[in-house]
FIMI-345917 format. One record per residue (C-alpha): residue number from 1; residue in one letter; x, y, z. Coordinates in nm, 3 decimals, m for minus. Layout:
REM FIMI-345917
DOLO     n   res         x         y         z
DOLO   NUM     A         X         Y         Z
...
END
This chain:
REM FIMI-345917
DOLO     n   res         x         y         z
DOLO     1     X     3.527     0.067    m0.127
DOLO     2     X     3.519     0.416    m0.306
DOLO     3     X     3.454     0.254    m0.600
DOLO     4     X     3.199     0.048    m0.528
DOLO     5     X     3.015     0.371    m0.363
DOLO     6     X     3.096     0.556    m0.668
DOLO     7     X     2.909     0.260    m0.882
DOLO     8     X     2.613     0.265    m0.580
DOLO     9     X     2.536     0.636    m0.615
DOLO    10     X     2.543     0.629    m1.006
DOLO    11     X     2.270     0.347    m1.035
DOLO    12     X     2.072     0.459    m0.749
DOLO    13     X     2.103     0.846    m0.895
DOLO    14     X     2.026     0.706    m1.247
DOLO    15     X     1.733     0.515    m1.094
DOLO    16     X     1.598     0.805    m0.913
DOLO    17     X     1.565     1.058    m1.187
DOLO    18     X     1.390     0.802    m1.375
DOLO    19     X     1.174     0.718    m1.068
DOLO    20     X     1.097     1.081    m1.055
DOLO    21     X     1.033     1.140    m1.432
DOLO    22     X     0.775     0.843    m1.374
DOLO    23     X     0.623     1.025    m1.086
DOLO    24     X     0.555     1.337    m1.225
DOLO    25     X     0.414     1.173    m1.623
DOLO    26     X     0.193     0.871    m1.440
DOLO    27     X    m0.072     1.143    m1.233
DOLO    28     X    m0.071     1.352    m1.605
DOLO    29     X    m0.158     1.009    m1.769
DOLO    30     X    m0.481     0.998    m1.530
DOLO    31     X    m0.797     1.091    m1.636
DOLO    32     X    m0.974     1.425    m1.564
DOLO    33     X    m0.883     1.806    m1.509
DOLO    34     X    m0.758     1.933    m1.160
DOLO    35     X    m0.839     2.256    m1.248
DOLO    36     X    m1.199     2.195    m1.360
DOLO    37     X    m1.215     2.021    m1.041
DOLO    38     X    m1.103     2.340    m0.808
DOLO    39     X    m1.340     2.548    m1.061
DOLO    40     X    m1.703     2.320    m0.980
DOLO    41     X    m1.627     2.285    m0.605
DOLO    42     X    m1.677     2.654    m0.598
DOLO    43     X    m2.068     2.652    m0.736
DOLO    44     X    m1.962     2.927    m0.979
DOLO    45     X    m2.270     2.980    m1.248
DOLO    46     X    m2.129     3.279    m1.473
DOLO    47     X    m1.928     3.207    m1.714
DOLO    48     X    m1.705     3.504    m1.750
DOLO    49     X    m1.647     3.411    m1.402
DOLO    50     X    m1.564     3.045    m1.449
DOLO    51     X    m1.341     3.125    m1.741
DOLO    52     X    m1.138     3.395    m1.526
DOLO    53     X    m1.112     3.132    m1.268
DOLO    54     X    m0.978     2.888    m1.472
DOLO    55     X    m0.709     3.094    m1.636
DOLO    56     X    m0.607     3.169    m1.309
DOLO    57     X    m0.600     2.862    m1.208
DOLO    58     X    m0.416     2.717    m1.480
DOLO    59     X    m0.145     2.974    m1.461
DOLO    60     X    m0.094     2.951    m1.108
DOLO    61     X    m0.012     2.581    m1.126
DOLO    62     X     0.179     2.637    m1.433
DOLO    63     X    m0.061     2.472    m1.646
DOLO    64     X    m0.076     2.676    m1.933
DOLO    65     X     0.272     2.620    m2.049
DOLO    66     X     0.406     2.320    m2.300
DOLO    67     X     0.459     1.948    m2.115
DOLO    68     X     0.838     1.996    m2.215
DOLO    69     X     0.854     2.312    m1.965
DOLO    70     X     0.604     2.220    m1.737
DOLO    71     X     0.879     1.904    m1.702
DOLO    72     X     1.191     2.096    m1.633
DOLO    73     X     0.995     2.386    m1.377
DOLO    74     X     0.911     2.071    m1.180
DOLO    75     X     1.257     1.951    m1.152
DOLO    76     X     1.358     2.335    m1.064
DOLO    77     X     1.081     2.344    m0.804
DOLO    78     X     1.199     1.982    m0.635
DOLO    79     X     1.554     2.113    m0.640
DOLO    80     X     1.398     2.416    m0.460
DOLO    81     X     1.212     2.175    m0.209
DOLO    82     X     0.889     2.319    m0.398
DOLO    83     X     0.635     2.061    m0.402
DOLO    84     X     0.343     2.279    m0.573
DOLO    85     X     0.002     2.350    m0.367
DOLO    86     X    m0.268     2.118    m0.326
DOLO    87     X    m0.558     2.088    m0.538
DOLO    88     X    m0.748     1.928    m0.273
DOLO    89     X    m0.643     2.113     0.055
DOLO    90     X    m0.568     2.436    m0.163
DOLO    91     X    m0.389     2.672    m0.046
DOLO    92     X    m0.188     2.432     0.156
DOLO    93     X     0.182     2.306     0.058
DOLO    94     X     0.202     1.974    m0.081
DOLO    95     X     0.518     1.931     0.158
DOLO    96     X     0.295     2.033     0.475
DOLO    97     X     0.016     1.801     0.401
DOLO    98     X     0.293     1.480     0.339
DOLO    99     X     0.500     1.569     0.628
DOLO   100     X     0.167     1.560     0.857
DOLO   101     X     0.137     1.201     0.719
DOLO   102     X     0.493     1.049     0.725
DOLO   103     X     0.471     0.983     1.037
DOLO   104     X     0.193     0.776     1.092
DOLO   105     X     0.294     0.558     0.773
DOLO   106     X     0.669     0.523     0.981
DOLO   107     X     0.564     0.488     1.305
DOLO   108     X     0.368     0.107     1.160
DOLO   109     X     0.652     0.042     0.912
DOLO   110     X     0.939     0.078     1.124
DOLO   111     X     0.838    m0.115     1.425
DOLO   112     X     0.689    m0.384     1.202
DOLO   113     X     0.999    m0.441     0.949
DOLO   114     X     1.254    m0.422     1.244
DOLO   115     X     1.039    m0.642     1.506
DOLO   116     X     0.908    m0.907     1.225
DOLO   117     X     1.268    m0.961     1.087
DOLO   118     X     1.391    m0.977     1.446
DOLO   119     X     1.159    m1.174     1.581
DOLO   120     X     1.085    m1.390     1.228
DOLO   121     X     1.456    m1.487     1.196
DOLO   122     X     1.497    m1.626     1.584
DOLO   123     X     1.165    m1.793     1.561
DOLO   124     X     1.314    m1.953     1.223
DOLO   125     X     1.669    m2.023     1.332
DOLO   126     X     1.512    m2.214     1.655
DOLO   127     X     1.247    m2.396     1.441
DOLO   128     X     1.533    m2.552     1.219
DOLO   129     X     1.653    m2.749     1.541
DOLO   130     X     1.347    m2.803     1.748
DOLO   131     X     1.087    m3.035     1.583
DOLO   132     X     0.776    m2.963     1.780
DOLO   133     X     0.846    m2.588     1.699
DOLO   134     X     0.874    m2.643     1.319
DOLO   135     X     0.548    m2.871     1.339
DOLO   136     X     0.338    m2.526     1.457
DOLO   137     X     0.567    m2.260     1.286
DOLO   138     X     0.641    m2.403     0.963
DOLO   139     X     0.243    m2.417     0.898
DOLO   140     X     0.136    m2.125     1.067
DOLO   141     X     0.375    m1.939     0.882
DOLO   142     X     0.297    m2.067     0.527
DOLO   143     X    m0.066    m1.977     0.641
DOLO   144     X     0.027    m1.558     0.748
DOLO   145     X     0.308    m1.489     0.500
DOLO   146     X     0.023    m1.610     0.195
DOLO   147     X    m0.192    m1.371     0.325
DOLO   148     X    m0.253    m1.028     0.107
DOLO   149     X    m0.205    m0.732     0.331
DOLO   150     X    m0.554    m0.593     0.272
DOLO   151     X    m0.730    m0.950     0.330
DOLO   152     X    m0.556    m1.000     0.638
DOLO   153     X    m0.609    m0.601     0.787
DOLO   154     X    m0.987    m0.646     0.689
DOLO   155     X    m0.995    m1.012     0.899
DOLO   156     X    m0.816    m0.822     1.180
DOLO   157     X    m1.029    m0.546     1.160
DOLO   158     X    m1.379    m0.753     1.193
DOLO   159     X    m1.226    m1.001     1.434
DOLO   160     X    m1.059    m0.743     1.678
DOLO   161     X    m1.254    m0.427     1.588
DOLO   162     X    m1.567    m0.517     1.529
DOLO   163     X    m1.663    m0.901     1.732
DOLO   164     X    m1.468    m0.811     2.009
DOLO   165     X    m1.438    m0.436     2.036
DOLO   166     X    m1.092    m0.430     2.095
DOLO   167     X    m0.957    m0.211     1.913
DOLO   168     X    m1.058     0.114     1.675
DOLO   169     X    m1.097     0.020     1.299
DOLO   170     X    m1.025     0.365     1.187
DOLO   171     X    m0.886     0.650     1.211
DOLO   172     X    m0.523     0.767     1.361
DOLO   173     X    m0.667     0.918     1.717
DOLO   174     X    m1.036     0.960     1.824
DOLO   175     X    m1.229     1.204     1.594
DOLO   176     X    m1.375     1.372     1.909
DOLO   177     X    m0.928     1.420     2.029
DOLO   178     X    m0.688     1.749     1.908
DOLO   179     X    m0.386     1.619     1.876
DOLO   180     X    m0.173     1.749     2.166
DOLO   181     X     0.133     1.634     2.379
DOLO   182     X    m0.059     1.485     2.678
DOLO   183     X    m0.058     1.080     2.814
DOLO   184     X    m0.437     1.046     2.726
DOLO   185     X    m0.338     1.156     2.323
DOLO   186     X    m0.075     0.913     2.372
DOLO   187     X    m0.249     0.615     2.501
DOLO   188     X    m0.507     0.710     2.216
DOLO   189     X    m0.304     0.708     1.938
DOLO   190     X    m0.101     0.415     2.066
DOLO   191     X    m0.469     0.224     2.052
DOLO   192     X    m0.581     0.322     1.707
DOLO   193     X    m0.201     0.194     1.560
DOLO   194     X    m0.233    m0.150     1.701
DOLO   195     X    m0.449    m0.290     1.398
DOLO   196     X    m0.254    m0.158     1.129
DOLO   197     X     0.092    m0.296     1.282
DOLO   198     X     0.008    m0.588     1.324
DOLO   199     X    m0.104    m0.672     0.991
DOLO   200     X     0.213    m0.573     0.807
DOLO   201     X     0.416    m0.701     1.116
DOLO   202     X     0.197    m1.068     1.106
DOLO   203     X     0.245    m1.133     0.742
DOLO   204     X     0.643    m1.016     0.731
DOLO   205     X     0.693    m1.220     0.996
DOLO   206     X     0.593    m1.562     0.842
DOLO   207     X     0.789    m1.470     0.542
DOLO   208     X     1.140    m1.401     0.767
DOLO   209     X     1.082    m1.717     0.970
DOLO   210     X     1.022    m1.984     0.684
DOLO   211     X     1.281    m1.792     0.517
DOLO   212     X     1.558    m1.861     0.794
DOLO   213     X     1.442    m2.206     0.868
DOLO   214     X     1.478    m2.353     0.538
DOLO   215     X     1.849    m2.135     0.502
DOLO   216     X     1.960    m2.261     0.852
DOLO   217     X     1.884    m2.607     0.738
DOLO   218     X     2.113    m2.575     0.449
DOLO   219     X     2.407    m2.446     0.624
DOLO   220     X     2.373    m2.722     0.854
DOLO   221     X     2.427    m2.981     0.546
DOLO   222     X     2.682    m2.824     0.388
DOLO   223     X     3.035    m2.908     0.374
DOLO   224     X     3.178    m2.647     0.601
DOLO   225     X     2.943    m2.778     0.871
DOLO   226     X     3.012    m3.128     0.825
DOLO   227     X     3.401    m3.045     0.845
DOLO   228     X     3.400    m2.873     1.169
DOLO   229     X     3.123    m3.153     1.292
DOLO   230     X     3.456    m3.426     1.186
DOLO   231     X     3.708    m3.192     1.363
DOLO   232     X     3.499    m3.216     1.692
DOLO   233     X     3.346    m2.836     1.691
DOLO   234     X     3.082    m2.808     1.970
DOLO   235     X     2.706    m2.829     1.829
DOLO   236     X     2.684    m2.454     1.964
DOLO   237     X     2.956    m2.357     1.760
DOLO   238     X     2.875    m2.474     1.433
DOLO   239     X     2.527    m2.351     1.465
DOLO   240     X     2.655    m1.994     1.559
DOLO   241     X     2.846    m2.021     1.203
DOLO   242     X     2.492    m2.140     1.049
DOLO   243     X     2.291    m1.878     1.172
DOLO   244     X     2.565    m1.612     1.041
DOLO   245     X     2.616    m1.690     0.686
DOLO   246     X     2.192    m1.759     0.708
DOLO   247     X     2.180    m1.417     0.753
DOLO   248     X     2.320    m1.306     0.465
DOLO   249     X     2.034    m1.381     0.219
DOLO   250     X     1.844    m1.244     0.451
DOLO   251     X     1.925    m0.903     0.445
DOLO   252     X     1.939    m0.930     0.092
DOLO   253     X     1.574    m0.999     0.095
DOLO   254     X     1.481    m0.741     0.356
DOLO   255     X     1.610    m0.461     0.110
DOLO   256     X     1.368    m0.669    m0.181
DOLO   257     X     1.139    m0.658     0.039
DOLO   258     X     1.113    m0.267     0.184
DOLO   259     X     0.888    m0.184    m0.182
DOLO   260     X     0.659    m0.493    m0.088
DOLO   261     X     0.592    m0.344     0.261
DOLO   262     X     0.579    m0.031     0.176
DOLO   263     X     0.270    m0.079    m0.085
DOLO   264     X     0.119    m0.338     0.211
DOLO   265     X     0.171    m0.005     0.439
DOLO   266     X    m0.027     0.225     0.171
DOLO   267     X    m0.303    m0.089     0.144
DOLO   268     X    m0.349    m0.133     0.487
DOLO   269     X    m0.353     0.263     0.563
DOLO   270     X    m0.689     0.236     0.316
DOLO   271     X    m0.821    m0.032     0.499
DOLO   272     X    m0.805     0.122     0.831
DOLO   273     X    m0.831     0.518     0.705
DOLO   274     X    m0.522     0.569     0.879
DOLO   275     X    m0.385     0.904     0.822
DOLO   276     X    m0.088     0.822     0.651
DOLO   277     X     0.088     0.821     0.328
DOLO   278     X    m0.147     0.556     0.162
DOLO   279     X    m0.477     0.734     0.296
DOLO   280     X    m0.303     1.054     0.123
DOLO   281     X    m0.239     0.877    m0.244
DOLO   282     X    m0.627     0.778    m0.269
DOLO   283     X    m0.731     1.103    m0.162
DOLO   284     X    m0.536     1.264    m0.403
DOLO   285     X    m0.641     1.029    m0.685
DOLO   286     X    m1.052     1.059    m0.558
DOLO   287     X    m0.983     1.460    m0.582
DOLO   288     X    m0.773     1.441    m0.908
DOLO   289     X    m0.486     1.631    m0.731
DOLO   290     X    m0.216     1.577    m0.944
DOLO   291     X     0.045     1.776    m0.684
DOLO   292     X    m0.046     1.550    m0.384
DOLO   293     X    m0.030     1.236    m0.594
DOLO   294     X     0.330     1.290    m0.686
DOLO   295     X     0.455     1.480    m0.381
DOLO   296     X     0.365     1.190    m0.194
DOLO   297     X     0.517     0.894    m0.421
DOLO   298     X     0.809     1.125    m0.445
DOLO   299     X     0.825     1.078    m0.079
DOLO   300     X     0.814     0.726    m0.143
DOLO   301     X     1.043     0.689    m0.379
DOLO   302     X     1.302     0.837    m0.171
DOLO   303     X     1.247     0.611     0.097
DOLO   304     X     1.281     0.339    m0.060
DOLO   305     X     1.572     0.414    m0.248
DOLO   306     X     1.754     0.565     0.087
DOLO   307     X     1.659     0.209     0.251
DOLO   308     X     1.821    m0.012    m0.028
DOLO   309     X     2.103     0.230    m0.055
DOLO   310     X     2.159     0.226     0.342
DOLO   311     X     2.129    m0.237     0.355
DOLO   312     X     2.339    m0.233     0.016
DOLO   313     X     2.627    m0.056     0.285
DOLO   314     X     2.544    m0.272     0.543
DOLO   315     X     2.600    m0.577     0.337
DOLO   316     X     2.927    m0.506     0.237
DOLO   317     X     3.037    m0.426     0.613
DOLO   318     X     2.856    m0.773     0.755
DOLO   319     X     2.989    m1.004     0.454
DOLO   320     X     3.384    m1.077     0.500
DOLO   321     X     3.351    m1.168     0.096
DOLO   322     X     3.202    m0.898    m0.006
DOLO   323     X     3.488    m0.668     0.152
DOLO   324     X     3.752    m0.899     0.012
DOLO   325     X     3.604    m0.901    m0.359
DOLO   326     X     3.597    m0.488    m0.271
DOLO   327     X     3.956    m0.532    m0.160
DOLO   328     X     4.073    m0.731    m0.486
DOLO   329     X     3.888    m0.522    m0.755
DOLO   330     X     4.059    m0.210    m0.628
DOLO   331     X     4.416    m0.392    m0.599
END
């Protein structure tokens, strides 16, 4: 087991200094000069003036020095928890403005990757044995899981927001709100997250229960079934075996899956102006803030990884093989 942590935290440690190496070239890559940016939104006309501002400017955000150092003071800065200042929202830290938003992008990605594999898996374990159910499920979820993120949060959007009044089509609380701890901020925010939930839990969902349905119904043809079937095992029983080694691939896929839903997340965040993570990366990019851009797919990154890193565990404590192969590599 220590070994095969010790092999875990190498790849996933090699993987995230690339990852971060990536994240800080890619915003220098875009077009356009931050700098220049901070120096017209100020209306200055003299040009002693602009020039001062932009040396100041430049050195501030350590600018002026070669890419090769301007490299390794990032990597001292992150180590520091240093994120740089925001072009956009200057003076403020690029680790206040992303904390602000983490939440919001959590609080629809965690409810809808726990509650669609939850809910996708049962619905997919029953349809494999119930023929009326896989008539209506099968279809309808062929139909949601095909469905882009963005197509399917602007069809919620029109149909629930905007036809029926339902439900707010932007925004994290009420403009006219402060955010406070009170039952009416609640209730508020609780309304506005609706729309964006349910289009990354809608679409996960149809993917987890085809998924299981079609994995259930190979377990129930294969050998091992068919043996304890001979031997007299109740139906019950050799289902409960089924719908165990099913899960396996599953959970597999969940951790492929966590970058999929994650980008849906940032889409749908657009869509709806939520005030998360994904509103954050297109403000940054509209405002050329090259600080914001890769504090916040730094943040991302790190999820992401921490996620894989934390199923990749989990996998080796739910699979009886997996432990044994462990088991026989170190003996």
């Amino acid at each position: 087991m220590r070994g095969y942590l010790a092999r875990k935290t190498l790849v996933y440690g090699l993987t995230f200094v690339v990852a971060v190496t990536l994240n800080w070239l890619i915003p220098r890559l875009m077009p356009g000069d931050p700098v220049q940016r901070m120096v017209a939104r100020a209306a200055v006309q003299h040009p002693e003036t602009i020039e001062s501002m932009t040396v100041y400017y430049e050195r501030m955000f350590g600018l002026d020095l070669p890419i090769w150092q301007q490299y390794l003071n990032y990597w001292g800065s992150l180590f520091r928890g240093d994120l740089g200042t925001s072009v956009w929202l200057f003076p403020t830290p690029v680790s206040q403005v992303v904390l602000d938003a983490v939440p919001y992008t959590l609080g629809i990605m965690i409810p809808a990757i726990v509650l669609s594999f939850v809910i996708g898996n049962t619905v997919g374990a029953m349809a494999a044995r119930s023929r009326w159910l896989d008539n209506v499920a099968l279809p309808v979820g062929y139909l949601i899981t095909a469905m882009p993120y963005m197509w399917l949060a602007i069809l919620l959007a029109w149909g629930l927001g905007v036809a029926l009044g339902w439900f707010p089509v932007a925004g994290g609380y009420d403009f006219g709100l402060v955010p406070q701890w009170s039952w009416s901020f609640a209730a508020d925010l609780l309304h506005h997250w609706v729309l964006p939930f349910l289009s990354l839990f809608l679409v996960s969902l149809g993917g987890w229960a085809i998924g299981m349905r079609n994995l259930i119904i190979y377990e129930l043809e294969s050998d091992y079934s068919n043996y304890l079937s001979a031997l007299g095992a109740p139906r019950r029983l050799v289902r409960r075996y089924a719908f165990r080694n099913a899960m396996l691939p599953q959970i597999t896929g969940l951790a492929l899956q966590l970058g999929t839903v994650l980008g849906g997340a940032l889409v749908t965040e657009i869509v709806f102006a939520y005030p998360g993570l994904g509103k954050l990366v297109l403000s940054a990019i509209q405002n050329q803030d090259f600080f914001l851009l890769q504090g916040t797919l730094l943040f991302v990154v790190i999820g992401v990884l921490v996620a894989n890193f934390v199923i990749d565990i989990v996998y080796v404590l739910v699979d009886p093989r997996t432990r044994t192969g462990l088991t026989g590599a170190t003996a």
